[in-house]
N, C-alpha and C positions, 0 to 999 in steps of 0.2 A: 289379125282378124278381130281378137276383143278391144283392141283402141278403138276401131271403129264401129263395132258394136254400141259401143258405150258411147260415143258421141252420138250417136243415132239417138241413143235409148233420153240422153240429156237435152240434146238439141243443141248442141255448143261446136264449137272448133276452137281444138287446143293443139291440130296434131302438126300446123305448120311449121317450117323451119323458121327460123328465129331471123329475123327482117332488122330489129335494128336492136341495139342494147346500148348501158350507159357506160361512158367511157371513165370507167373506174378501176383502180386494183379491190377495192374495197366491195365491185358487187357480184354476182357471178351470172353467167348467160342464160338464157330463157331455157330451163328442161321440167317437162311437166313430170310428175310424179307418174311413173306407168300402172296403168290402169289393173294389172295383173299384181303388182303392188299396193292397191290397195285393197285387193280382195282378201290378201291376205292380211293383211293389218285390219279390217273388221272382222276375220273371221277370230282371230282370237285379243282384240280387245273391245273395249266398249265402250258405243257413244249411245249418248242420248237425247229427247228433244229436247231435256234440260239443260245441255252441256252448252256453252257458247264458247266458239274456236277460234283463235285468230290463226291466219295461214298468213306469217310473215316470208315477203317475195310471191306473192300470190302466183303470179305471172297472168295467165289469163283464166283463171279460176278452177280448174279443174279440178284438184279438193276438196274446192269450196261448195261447188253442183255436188261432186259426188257423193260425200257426206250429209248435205240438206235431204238429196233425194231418198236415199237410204234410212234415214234416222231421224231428220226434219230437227236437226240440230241447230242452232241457231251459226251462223257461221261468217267470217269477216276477212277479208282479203287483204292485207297491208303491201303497196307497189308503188315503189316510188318513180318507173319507169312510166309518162305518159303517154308512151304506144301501148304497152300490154293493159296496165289500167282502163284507157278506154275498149280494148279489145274485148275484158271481162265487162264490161257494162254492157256491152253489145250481146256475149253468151247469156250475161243474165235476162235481156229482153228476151231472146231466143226460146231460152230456159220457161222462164214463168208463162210463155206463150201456148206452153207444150204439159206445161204441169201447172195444176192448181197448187201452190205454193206460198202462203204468207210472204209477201215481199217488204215486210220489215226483218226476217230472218235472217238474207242475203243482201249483203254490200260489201261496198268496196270500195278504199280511202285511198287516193293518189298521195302517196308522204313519205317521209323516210318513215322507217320502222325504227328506230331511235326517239323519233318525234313523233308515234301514237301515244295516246293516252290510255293508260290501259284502265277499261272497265270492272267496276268491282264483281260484276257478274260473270267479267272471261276466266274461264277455269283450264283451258287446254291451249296450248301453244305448238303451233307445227310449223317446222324449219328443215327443207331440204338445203342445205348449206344454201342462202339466199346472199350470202353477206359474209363479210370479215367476220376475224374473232375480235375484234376491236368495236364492233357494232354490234355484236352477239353479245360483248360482255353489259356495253350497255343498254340493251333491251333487257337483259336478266334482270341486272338491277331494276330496274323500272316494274318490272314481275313483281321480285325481292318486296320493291316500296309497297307496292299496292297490297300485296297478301300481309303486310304488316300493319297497314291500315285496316283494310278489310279480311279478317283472319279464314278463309276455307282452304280446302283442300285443290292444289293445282299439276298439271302434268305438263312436262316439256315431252315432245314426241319428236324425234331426232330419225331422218331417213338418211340412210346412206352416208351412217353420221363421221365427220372428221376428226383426225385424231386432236385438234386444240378445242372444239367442243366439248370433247369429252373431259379431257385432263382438265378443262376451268369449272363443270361440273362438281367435277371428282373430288377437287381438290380447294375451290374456293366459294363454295356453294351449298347451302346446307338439303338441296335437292339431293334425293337417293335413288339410284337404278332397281326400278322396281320389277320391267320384265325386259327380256330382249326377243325379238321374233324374228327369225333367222328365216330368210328367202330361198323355199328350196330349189335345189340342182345351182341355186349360184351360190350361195353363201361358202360351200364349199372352195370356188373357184380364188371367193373375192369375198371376206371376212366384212366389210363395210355394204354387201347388201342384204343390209337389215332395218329393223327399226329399231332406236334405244327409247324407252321412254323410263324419266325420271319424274319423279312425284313429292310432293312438299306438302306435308300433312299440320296444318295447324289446329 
């Protein structure tokens, strides 16, 4: 009942079954982040209209709506797949249709996520395991470069996070686990539904 709440409330459609995907080892299937998950990942962290976010694996945006509408965050989709990519161009007409919403705020780049540039202004990074850890390592880097160029404070926000995720954080990354927010009635079940989010303070 709140998935489709929430699509109503956005004006989007995320909730279809997954129609085509890209034949890879290296990318993973179309699953949107559930909407009862994100309620609780804004109830106890913080965004804001300052923050700008990329959601690397975007799929067909659903992060992306949810977070703009809530926070008026500035936020960016990275999908290298061009079914779901055009699918979120389509939610975001839907979207802005429905809300008055700055539409420089919301986009969304058809590319690998390896091959975004990252802005000196993106400070938060979200990844539902979208991709290998071979791809994950080098998006970090590319983090890594920029925050060393452009010195602020940045957070990786990790759902449902996998254990080579975590151990290349942990261990070759000077990102620190700053909170964890455990999904109730499941996290007991199943230890991995949570959020990790790690933060690099320059």
């Amino acid at each position: 009942m709140r998935e489709q709440y929430y699509e109503k409330l956005l004006n989007i459609k995320t909730l279809e079954e997954q129609k085509v995907f890209y034949q890879s080892l290296h990318y993973s299937t179309y699953e949107p982040t559930p909407y009862s998950a994100l309620e609780i990942l804004c109830e106890q962290y913080n965004f804001t209209a300052e923050d700008s976010i990329i959601d690397f694996g975007c799929g067909k945006g659903r992060f992306n709506f949810y977070i703009n509408h809530f926070f008026d965050s500035t936020v960016k989709g990275i999908e290298m797949n061009t079914f779901f990519y055009k699918e979120s161009i389509d939610n975001k007409r839907n979207y802005l249709k429905k809300h008055k919403k700055i539409n420089d705020k919301i986009n969304f780049l058809d590319c690998f996520a390896e091959e975004y540039n990252i802005s000196p202004s993106d400070n938060k990074f979200y990844f539902f395991n979208p991709f290998s850890i071979h791809i994950f390592i080098k998006v970090i880097e590319n983090i890594l470069n920029s925050v060393k160029e452009y010195k602020r404070t940045v957070d990786i926000i990790l759902y449902y996070p996998s254990e080579e995720y975590i151990y290349f954080l942990n261990d070759n990354t000077p990102f620190v686990l700053f909170t964890e927010i455990k999904l109730p009635y499941l996290y007991d079940k199943n230890p991995r539904e949570s959020f990790l989010i790690y933060r690099l303070v320059y």
